[in-house]
ZAMARGU-4260 file (C-alpha; in steps of 0.2 Angstrom, whole numbers, plus 5000, padded with zeros to 4 digits):
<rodrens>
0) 5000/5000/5000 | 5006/5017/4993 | 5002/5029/5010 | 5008/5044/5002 | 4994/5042/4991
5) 4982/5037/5002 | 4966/5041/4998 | 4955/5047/5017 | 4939/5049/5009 | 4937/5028/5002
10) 4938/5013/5014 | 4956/5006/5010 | 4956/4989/5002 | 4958/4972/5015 | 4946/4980/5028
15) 4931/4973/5037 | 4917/4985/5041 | 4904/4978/5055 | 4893/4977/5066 | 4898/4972/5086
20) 4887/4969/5099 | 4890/4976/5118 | 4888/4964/5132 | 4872/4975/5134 | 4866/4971/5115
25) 4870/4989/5110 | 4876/4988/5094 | 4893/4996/5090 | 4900/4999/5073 | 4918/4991/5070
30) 4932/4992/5055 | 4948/4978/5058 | 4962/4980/5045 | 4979/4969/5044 | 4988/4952/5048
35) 4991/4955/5067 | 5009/4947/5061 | 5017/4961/5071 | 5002/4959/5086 | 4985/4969/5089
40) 4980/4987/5091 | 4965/4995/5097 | 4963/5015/5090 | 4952/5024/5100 | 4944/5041/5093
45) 4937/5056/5105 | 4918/5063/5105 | 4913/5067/5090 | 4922/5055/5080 | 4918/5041/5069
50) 4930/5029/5062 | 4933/5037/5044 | 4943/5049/5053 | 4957/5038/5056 | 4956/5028/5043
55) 4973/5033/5038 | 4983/5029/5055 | 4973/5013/5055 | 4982/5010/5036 | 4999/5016/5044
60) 4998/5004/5056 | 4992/4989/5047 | 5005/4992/5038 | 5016/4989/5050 | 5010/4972/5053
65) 4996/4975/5065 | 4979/4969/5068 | 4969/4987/5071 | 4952/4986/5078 | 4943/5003/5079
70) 4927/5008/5081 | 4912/5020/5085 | 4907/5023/5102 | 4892/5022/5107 | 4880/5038/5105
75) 4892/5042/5088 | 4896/5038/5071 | 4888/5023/5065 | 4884/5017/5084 | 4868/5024/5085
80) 4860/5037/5097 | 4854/5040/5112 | 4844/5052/5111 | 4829/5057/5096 | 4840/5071/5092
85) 4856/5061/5080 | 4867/5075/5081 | 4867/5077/5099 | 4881/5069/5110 | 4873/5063/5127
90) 4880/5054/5140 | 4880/5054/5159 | 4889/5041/5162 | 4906/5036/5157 | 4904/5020/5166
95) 4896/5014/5151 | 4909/5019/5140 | 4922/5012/5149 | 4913/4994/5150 | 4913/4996/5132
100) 4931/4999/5131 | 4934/4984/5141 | 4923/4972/5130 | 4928/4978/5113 | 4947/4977/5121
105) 4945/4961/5128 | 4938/4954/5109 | 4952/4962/5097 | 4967/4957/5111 | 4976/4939/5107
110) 4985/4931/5121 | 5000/4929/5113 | 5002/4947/5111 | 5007/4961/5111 | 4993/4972/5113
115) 4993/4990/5112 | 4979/5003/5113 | 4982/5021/5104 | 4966/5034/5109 | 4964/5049/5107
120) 4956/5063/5117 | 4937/5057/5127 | 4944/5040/5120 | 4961/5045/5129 | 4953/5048/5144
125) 4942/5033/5144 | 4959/5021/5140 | 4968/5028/5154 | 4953/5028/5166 | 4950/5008/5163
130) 4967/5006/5164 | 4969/5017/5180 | 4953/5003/5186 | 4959/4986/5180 | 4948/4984/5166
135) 4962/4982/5154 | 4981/4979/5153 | 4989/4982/5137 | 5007/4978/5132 | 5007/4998/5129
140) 4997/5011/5129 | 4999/5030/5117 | 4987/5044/5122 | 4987/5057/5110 | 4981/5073/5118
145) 4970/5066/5131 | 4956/5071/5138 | 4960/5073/5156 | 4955/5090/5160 | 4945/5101/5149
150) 4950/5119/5143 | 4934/5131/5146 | 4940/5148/5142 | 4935/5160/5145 | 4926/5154/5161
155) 4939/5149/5175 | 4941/5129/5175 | 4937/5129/5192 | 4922/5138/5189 | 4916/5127/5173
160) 4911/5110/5184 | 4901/5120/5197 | 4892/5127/5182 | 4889/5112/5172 | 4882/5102/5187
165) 4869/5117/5189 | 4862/5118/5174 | 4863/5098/5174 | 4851/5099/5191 | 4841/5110/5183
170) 4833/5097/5172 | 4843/5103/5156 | 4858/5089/5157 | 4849/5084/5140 | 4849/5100/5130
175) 4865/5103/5120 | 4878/5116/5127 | 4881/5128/5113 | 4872/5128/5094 | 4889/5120/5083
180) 4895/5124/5067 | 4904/5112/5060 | 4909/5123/5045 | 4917/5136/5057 | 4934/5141/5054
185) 4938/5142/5073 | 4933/5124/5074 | 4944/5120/5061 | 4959/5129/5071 | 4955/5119/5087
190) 4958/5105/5078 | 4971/5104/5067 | 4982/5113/5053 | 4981/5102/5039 | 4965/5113/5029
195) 4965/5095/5017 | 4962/5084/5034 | 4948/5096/5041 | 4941/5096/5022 | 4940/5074/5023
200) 4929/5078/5041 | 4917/5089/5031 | 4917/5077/5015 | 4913/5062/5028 | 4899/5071/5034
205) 4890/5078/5022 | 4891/5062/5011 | 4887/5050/5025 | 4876/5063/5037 | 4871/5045/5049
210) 4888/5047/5056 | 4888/5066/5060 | 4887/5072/5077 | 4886/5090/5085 | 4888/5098/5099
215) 4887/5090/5118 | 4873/5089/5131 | 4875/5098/5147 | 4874/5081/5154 | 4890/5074/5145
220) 4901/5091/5150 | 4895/5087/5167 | 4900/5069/5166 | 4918/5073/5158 | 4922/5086/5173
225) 4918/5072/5186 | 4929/5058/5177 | 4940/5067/5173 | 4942/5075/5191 | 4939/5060/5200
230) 4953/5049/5189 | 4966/5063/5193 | 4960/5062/5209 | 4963/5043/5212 | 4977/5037/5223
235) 4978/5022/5208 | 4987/5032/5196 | 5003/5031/5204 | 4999/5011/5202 | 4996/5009/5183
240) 5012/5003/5178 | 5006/5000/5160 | 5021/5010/5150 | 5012/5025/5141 | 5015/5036/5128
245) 5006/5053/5128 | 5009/5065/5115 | 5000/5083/5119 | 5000/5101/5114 | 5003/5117/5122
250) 4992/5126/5112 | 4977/5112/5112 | 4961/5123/5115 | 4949/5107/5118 | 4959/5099/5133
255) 4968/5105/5149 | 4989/5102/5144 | 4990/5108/5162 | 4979/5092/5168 | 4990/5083/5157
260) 5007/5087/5166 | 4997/5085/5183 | 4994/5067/5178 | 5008/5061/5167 | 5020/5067/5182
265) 5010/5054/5194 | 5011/5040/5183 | 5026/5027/5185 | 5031/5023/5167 | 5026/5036/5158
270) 5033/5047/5138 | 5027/5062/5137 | 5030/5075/5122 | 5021/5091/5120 | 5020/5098/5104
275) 5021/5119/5105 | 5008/5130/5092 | 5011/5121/5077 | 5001/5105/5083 | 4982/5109/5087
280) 4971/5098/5096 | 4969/5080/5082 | 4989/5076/5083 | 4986/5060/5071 | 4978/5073/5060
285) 4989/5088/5060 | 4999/5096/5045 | 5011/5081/5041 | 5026/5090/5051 | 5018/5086/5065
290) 5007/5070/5059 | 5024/5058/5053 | 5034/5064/5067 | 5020/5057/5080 | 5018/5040/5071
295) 5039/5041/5072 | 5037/5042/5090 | 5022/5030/5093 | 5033/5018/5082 | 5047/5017/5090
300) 5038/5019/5109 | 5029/5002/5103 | 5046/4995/5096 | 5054/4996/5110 | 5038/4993/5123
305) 5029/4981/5114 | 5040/4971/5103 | 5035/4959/5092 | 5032/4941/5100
</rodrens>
């Protein structure tokens, strides 16, 4: 397979597109690609997401020998809703997400190994929260700009929780948090630099509108403030002795790089690089300066963490 030609808006040839069921029943849409000759990854994308988004890191990496899993979560992409509104992202409680995780884990891993997860973001969080929580035990773990405090400029992080919770109390944990444009240009500046990459999100979108989501519900804000506070929070951090990778950027405007620092500075076997203002929030996604210098970290992290069996 030719990557520098790569084309992000087609599924890439050799893939399996699916349907997997929860231990719940909940159906949660799944892509696999590769031989697993070099072992099996699990990508994990952030809210909003759906799996055409990394269907290029997903062809880097089987590539490379691996067996990728990746899939939608539920409430996103081609997972199905839970609300009657599609493009509203509601969740209170992560727990579910994180049993998800576990299962979907659990199914793609091979116990001759190794296994590694790479997520991103919510999915970031979520990775290291059921690691943190013994729900999983990859050989190795990357974390691209994780989710483990959220930026809320301008009102003061230790403001935003209180807030959330309110309104969540109020009855409107439902109701979305702001009206979102996904055509706006600051949207495209939180995430990334690469116009072209940002252009293969709308193209997704548009042509396949099932798999589009908007904003978040009060409820879900509400949520990721407590997970995320109460996983920083937890004396088990400073037990997780998976060896982790977290790649993060100074400039991310979606997540707290502050959080980040607080945790990655708790945790025992732990890589952490932080990009400065030329990576924005979608590191595997970035402008190709930043974009092939993180799969050269990520590579040679799992080469030398995870090697082949």
């Amino acid at each position: 397979m030719d990557l520098s030609a790569f084309d992000r808006r087609a599924w890439p040839a050799g893939g399996t597109l699916d349907t997997w069921l929860a231990p719940d029943g909940w159906p949660l849409r799944r892509f696999r690609m590769g031989s697993g000759a070099r072992g099996r990854m699990l990508v994990v994308g952030g809210r909003g997401d759906m799996i055409e988004k990394y269907l290029e890191p997903v062809a880097h990496w089987a590539e490379r020998g691996w067996r990728v899993t990746t899939f939608d979560w539920r409430g996103q992409g081609g997972s199905g809703r839970m609300t009657g509104d599609p493009l509203l992202g509601h969740m209170t409680d992560f727990g579910a997400l994180v049993g998800d995780l576990e299962a979907i884990y659990r199914a793609s891993c091979d116990s001759r190994g190794p296994n590694v997860i790479v997520a991103h973001s919510m999915g970031g969080h979520l990775a290291l929260r059921a690691m943190v929580e013994g729900a999983i035990k990859p050989d190795a773990a990357v974390l691209t700009a994780p989710m483990l405090g959220l930026k809320s400029a301008p009102i003061p992080e230790s403001v935003a929780p209180w807030i959330a919770q309110a309104i969540g109390g109020a009855g409107l944990s439902g109701r979305a948090a702001w009206k979102d444009n996904p055509y706006s240009p600051f949207r495209a500046a939180r995430l990334t630099h690469s116009a072209e990459r940002f252009a293969d999100d709308l193209w997704w979108r548009e042509n396949t509108p099932d798999i589009a989501l908007g904003a978040p519900s009060w409820g879900w804000i509400g949520e990721a403030y407590r997970s995320t506070r109460a996983l920083e929070r937890s004396p088990a951090v400073e037990k997780m002795r998976v060896p982790t990778l977290i790649l993060a950027a100074s400039a991310d405007r979606l997540v707290s790089p502050a959080a980040i620092n607080r945790v990655a500075a708790r945790l025992p076997d732990v890589r952490l690089h932080t990009y400065g203002p030329e990576a924005a929030h979608e590191i595997l996604r970035e402008a190709d300066g930043v974009r092939l210098d993180a799969f050269e970290r990520i590579d040679s992290f799992l080469d030398e963490r995870a090697p082949a069996a």
